[in-house]
Residue frames as a rotation matrix with the C-alpha (Angstrom) as fourth column:
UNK 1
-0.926 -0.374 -0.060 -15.72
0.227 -0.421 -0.878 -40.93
0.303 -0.827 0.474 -10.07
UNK 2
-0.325 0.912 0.252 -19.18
-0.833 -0.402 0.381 -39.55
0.448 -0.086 0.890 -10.30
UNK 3
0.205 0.674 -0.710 -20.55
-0.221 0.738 0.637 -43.34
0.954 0.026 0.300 -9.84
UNK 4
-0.270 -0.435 -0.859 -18.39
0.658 0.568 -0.495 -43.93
0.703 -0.699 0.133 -6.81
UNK 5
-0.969 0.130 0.209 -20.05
-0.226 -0.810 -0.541 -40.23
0.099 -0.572 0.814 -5.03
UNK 6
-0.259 0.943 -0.208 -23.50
-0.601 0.012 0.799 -41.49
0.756 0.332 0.564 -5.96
UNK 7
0.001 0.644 -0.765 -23.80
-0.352 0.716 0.603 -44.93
0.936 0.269 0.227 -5.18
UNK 8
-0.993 -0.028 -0.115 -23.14
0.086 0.496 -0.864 -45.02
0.081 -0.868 -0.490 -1.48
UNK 9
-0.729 0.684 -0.025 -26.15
-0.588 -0.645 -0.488 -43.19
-0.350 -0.341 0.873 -0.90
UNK 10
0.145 0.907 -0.395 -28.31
-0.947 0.242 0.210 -45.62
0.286 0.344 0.894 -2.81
UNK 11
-0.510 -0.813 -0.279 -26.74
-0.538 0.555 -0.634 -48.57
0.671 -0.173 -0.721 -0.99
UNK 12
0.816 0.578 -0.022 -27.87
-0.233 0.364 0.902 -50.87
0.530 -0.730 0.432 1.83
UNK 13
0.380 -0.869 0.317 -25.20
-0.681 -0.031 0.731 -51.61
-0.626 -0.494 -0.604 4.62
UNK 14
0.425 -0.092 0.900 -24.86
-0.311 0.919 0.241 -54.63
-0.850 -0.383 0.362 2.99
UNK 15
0.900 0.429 0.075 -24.66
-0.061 0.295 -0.954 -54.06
-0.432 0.854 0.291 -0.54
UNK 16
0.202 -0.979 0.018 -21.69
0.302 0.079 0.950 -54.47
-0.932 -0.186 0.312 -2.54
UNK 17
0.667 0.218 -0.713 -20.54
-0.554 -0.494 -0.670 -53.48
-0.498 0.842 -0.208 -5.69
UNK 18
0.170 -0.830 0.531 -18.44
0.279 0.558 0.782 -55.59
-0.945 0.015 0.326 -8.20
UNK 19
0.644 -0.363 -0.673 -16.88
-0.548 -0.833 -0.075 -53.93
-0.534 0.418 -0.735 -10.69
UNK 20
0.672 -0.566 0.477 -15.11
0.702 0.692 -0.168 -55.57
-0.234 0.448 0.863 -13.92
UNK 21
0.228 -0.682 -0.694 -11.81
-0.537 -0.683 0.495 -53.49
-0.812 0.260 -0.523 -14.51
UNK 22
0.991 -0.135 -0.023 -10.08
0.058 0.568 -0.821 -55.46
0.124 0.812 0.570 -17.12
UNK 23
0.402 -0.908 -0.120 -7.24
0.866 0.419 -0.273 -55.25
0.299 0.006 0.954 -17.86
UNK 24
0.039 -0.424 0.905 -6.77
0.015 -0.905 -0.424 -51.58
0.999 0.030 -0.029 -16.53
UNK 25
0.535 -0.018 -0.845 -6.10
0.680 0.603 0.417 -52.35
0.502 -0.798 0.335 -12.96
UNK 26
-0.129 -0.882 -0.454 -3.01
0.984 -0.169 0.049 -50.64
-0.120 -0.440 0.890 -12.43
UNK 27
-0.682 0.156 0.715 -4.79
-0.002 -0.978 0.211 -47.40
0.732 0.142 0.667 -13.96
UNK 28
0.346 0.938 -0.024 -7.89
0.368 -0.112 0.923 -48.24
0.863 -0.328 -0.383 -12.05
UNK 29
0.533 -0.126 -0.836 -5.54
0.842 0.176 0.510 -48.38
0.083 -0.976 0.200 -8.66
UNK 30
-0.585 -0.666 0.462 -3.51
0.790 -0.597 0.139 -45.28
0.184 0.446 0.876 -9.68
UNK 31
-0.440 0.650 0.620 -7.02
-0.164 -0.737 0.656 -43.13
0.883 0.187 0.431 -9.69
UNK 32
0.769 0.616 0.168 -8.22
-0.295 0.110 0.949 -44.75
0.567 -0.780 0.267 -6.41
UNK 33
-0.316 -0.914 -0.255 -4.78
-0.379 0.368 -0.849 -45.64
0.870 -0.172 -0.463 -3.87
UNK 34
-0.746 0.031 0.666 -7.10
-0.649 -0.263 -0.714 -45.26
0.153 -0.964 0.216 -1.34
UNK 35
0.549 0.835 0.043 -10.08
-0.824 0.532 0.195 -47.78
0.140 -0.142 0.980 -2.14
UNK 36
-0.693 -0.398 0.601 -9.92
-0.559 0.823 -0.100 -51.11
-0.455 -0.406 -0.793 -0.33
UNK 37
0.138 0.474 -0.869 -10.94
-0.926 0.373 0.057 -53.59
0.351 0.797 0.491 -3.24
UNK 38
0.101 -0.515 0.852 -11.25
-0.575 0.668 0.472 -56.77
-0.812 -0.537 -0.229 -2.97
UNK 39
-0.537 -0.085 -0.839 -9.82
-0.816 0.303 0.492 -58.91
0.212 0.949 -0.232 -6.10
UNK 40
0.288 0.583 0.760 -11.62
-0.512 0.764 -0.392 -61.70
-0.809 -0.276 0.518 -7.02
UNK 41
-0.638 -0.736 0.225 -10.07
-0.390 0.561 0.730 -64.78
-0.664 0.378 -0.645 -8.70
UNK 42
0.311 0.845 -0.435 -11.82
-0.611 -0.173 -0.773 -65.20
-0.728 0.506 0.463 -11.99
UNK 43
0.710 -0.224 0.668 -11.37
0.576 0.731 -0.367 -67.54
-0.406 0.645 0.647 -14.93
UNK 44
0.701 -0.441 0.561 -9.40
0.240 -0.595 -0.767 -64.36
0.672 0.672 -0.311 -16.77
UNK 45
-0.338 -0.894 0.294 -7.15
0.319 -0.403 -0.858 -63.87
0.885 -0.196 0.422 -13.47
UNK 46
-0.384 -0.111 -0.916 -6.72
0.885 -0.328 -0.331 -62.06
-0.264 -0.938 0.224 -10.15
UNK 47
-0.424 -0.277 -0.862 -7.02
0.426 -0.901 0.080 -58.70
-0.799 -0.333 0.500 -11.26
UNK 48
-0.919 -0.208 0.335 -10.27
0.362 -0.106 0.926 -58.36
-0.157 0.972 0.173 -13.34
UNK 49
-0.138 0.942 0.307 -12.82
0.246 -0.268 0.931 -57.83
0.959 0.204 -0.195 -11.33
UNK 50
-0.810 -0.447 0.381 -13.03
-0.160 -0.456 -0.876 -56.09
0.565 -0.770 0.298 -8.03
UNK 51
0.118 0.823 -0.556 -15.73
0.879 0.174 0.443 -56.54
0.461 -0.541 -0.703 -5.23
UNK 52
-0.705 -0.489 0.514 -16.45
0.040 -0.751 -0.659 -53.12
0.708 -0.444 0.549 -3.04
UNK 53
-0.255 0.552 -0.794 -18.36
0.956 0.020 -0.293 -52.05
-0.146 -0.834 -0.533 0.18
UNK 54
0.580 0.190 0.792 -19.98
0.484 -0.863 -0.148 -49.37
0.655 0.469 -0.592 0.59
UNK 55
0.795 -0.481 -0.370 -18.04
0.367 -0.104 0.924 -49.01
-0.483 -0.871 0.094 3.77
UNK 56
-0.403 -0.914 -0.052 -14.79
0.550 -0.287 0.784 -48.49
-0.731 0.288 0.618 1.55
UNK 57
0.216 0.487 0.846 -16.89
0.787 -0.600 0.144 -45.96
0.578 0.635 -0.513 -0.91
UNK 58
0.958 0.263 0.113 -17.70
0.143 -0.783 0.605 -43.86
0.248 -0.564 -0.788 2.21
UNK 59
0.601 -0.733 -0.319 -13.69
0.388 -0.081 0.918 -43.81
-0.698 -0.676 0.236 2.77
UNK 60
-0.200 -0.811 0.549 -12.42
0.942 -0.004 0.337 -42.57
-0.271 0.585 0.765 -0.33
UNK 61
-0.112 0.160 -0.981 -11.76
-0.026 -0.987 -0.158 -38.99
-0.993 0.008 0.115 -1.49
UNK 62
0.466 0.062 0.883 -13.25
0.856 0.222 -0.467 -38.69
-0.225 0.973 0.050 -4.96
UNK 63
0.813 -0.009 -0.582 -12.31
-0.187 -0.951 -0.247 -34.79
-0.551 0.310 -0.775 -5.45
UNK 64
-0.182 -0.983 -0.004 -8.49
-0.334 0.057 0.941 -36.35
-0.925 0.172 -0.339 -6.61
């Protein structure tokens, strides 16, 4: 949570963040309902590594 309050702030519009969940997806989405990830289709699957904006950073509440 902490990383996702930082890192807009050290961001460029552009930048992105990609972000290996593993296999904990369903926990990862559970703590965030509200971030707009995009999956990215890896050799291990759909649903193992995520791409973000900072654009969808600056939209989630971390306090939950």
């Amino acid at each position: 949570r902490q990383l996702f309050i930082d890192l807009p702030d050290r961001m460029s519009e552009q930048a992105i963040l990609i972000l290996e969940i593993g296999n904990e997806r369903d926990h990862f989405e559970a703590a965030f309902p509200k971030l707009e990830a995009v999956w990215l289709d890896t050799s291990a699957g759909e649903d193992q590594v995520a791409l973000i904006t900072k654009e969808a950073l600056l939209k989630i509440d971390t306090a939950s």
